[in-house]
Backbone as ProteinMPNN parsed JSONL, in Angstrom:
{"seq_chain_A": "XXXXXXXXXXXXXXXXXXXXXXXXXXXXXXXXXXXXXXXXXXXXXXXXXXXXXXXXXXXXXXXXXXXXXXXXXXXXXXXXXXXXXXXXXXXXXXX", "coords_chain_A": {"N_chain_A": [[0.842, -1.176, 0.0], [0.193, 2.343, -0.67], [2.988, 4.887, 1.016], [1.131, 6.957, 1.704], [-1.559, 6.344, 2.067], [-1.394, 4.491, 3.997], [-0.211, 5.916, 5.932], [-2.432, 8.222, 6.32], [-5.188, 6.996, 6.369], [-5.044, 4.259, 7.982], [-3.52, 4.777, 10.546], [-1.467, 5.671, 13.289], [-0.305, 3.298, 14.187], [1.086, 2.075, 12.112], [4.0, 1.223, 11.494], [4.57, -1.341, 12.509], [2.512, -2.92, 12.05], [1.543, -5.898, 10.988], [0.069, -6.486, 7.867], [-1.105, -8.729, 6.78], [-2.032, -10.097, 8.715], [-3.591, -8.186, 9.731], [-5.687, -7.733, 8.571], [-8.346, -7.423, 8.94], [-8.844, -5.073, 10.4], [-7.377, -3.318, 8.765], [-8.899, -2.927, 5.753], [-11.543, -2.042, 6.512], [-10.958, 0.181, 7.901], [-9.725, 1.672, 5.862], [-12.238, 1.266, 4.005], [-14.152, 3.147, 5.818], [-12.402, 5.408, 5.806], [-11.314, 6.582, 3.362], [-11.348, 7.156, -0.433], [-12.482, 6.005, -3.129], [-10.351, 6.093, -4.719], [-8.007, 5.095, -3.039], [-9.324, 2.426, -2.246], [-9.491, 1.392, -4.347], [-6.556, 0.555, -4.255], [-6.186, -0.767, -2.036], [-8.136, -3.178, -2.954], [-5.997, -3.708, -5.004], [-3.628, -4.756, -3.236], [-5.207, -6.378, -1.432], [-6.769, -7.824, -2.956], [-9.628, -8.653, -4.891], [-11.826, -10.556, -4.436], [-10.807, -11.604, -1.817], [-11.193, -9.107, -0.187], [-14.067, -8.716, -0.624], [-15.363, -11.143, 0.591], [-14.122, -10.804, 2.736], [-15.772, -8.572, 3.976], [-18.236, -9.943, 3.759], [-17.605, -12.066, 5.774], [-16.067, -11.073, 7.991], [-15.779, -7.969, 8.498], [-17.43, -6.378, 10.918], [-18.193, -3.684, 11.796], [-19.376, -1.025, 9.866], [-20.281, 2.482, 8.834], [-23.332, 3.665, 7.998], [-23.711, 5.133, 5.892], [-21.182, 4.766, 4.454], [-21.103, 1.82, 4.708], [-23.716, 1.66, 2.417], [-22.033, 2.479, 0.112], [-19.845, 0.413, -0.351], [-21.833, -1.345, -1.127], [-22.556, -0.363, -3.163], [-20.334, -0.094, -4.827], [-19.066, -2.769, -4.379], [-20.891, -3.763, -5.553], [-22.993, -5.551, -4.323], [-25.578, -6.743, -2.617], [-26.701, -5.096, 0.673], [-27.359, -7.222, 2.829], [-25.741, -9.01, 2.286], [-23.618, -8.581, 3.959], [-21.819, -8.719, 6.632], [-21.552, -6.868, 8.992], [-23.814, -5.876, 8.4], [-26.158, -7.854, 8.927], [-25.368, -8.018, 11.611], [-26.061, -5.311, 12.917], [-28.654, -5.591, 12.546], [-29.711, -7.427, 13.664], [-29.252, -6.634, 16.145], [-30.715, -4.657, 16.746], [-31.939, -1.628, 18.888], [-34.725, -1.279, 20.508], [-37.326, 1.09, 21.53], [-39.593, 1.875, 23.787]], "CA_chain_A": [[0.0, 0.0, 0.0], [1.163, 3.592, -0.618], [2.635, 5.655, 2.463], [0.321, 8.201, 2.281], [-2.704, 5.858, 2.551], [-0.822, 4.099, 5.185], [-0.894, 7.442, 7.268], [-3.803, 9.07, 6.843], [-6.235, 6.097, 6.755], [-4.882, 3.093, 9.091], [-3.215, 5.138, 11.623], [-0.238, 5.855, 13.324], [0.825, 2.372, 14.477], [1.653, 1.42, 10.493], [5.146, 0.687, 11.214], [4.435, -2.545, 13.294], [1.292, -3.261, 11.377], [1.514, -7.001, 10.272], [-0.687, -6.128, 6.501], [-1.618, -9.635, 6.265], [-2.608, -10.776, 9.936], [-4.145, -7.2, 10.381], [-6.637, -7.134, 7.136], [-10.182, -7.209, 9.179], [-8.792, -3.721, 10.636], [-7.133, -2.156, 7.598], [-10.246, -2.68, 5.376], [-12.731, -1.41, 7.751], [-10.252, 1.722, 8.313], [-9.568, 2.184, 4.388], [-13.448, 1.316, 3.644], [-14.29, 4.155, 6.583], [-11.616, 6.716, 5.915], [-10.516, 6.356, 2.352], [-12.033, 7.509, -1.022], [-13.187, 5.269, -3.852], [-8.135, 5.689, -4.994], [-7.895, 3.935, -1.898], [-10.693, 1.484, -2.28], [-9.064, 0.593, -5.819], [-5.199, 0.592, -3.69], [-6.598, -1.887, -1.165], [-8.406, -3.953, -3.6], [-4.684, -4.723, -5.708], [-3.207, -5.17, -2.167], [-5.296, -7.467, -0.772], [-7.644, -8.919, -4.13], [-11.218, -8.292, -4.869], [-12.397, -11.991, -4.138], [-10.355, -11.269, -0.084], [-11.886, -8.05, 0.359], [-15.508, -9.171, -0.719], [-14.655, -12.155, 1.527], [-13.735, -10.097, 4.473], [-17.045, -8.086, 3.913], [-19.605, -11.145, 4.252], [-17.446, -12.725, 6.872], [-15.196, -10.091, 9.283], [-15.864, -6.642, 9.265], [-18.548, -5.981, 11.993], [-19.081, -2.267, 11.736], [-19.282, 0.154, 8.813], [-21.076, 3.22, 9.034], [-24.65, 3.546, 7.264], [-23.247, 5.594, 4.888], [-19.867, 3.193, 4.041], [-22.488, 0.229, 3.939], [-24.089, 2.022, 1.004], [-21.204, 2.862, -0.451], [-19.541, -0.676, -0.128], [-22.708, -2.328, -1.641], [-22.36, 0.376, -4.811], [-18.399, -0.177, -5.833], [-18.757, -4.119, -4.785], [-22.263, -4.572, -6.34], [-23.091, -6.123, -3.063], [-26.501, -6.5, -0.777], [-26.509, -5.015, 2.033], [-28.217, -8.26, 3.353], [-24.494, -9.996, 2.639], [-22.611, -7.741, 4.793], [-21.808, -9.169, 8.059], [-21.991, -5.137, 9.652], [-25.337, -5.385, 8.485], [-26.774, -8.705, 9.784], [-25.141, -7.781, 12.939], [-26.464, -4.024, 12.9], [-30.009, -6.075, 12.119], [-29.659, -8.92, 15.408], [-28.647, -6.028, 17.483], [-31.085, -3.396, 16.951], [-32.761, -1.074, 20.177], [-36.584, -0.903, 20.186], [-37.693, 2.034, 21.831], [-40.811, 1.742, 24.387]], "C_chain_A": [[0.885, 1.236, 0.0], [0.918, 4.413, 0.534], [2.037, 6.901, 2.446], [-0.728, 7.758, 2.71], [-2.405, 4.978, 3.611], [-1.534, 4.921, 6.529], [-1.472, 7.925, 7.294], [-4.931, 8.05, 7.254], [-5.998, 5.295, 7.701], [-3.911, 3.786, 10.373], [-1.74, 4.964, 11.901], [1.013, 4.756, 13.642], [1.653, 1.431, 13.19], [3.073, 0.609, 10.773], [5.518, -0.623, 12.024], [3.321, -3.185, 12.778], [1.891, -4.586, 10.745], [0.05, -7.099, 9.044], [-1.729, -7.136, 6.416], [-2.92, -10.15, 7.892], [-4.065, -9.487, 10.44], [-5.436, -6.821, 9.211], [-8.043, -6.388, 7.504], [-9.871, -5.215, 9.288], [-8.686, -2.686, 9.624], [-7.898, -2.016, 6.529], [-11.23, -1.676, 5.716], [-12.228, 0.136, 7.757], [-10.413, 2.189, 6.919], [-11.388, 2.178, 3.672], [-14.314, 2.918, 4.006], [-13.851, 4.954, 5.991], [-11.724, 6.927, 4.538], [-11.845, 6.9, 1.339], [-12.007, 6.342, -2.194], [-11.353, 4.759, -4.533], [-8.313, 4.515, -3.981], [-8.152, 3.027, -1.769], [-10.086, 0.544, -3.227], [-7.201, 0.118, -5.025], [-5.408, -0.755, -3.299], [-6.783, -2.91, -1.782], [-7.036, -4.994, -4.159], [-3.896, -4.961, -4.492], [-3.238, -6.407, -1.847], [-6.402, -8.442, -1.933], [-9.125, -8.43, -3.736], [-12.194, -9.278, -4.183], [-12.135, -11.56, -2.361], [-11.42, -10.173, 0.233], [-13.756, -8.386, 0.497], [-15.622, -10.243, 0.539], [-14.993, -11.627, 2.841], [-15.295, -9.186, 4.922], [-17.954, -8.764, 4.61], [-19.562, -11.642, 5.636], [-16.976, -12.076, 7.737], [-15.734, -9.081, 9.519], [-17.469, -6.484, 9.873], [-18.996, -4.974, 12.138], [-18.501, -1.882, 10.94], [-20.171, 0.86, 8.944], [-22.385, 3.008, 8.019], [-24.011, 4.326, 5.449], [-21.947, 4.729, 3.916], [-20.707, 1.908, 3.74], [-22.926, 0.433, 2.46], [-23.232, 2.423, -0.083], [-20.412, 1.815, -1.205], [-20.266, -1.164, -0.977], [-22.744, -1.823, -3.454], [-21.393, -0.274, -5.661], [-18.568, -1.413, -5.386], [-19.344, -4.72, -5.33], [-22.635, -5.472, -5.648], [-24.231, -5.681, -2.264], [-26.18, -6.442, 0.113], [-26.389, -6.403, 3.122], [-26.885, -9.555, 3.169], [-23.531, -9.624, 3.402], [-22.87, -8.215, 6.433], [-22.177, -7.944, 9.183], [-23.164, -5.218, 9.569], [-26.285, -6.2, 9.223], [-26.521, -8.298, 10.893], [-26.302, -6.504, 13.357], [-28.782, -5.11, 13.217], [-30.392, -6.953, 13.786], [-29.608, -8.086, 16.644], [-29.363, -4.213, 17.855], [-32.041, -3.193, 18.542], [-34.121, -0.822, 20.048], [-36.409, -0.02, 21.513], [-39.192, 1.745, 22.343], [-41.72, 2.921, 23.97]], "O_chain_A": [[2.012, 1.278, 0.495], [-0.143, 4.736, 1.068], [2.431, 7.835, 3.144], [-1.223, 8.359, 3.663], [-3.412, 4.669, 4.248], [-2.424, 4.841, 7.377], [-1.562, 8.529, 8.363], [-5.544, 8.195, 8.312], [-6.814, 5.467, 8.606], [-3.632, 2.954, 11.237], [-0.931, 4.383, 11.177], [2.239, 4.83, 13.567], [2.465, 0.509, 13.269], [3.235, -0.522, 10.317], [6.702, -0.924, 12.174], [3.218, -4.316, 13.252], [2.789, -4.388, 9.927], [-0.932, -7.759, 9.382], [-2.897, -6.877, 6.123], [-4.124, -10.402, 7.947], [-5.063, -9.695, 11.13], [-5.971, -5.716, 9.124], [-8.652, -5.458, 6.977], [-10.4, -4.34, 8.603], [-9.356, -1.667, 9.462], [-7.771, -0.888, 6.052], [-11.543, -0.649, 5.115], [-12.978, 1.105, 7.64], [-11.221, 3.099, 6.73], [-11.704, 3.073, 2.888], [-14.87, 3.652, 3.189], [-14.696, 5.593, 5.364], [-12.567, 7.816, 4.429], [-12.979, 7.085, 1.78], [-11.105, 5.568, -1.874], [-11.031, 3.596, -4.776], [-8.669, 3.35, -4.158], [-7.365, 2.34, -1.119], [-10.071, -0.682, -3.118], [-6.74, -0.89, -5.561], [-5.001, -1.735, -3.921], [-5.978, -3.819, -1.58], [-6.863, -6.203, -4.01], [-3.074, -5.78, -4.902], [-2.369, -7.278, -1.813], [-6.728, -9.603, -1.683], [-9.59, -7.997, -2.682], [-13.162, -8.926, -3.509], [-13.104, -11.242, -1.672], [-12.428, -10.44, 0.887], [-14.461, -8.284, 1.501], [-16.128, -9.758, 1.55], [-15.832, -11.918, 3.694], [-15.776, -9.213, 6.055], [-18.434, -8.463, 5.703], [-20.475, -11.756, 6.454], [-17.509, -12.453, 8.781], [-16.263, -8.946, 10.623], [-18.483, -6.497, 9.175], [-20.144, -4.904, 12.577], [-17.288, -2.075, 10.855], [-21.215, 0.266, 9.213], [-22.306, 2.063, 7.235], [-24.02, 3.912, 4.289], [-22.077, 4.221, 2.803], [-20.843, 1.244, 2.712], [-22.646, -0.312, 1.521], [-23.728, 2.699, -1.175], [-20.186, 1.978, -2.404], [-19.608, -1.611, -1.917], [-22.875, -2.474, -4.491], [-21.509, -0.806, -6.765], [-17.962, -1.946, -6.316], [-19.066, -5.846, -5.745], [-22.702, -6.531, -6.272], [-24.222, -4.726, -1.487], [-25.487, -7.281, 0.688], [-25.532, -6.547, 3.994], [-26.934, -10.671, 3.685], [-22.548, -10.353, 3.535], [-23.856, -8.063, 7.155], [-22.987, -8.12, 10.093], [-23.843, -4.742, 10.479], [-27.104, -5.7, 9.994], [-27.561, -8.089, 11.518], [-27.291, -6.768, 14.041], [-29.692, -4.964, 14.033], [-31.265, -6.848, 14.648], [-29.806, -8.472, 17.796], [-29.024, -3.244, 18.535], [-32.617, -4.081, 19.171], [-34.47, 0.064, 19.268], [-35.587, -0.278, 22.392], [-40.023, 1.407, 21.501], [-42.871, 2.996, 24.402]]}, "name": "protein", "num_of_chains": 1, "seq": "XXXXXXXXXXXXXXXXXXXXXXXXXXXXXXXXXXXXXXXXXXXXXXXXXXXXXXXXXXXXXXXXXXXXXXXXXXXXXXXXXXXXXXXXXXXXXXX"}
């Protein structure tokens, strides 16, 4: 990945960052932070098939907005996004 998207998106502990062991996080961060460059960075990083992958099965929160965003550029239901089932199992009803 290039060090600028290093340091602005995944944070300052980069230089101990194991890339491979650390994916659920640096996704999630680059999905969050990052703009659609980034998105395409990540992708030849870590593969389209991984990332989709990591989607269904790891990452646990993405904002509402990143969800919809996510489901655009991967061509992806919401309704396969692990963030979202969760978000869905774990909602607050209001008396």
């Amino acid at each position: 990945m290039s060090d600028k998207l290093k340091k602005e998106k995944i944070g300052k502990t980069i230089d101990k960052l194991d890339w491979n062991r650390s994916y659920k996080t640096v996704i999630e961060r680059v999905l969050d932070k990052g703009d659609t460059r980034d998105w395409e960075e990540m992708v030849k990083f870590y593969g389209r098939e991984n990332v989709i992958r990591a989607l269904k099965e790891d990452i646990t929160y993405l904002s509402n907005m990143t969800m919809e965003a996510v489901c655009k550029y991967f061509q992806l239901s919401k309704e396969k996004l692990r963030c979202y089932t969760k978000k869905q199992l774990h909602q607050v009803h209001w008396v």
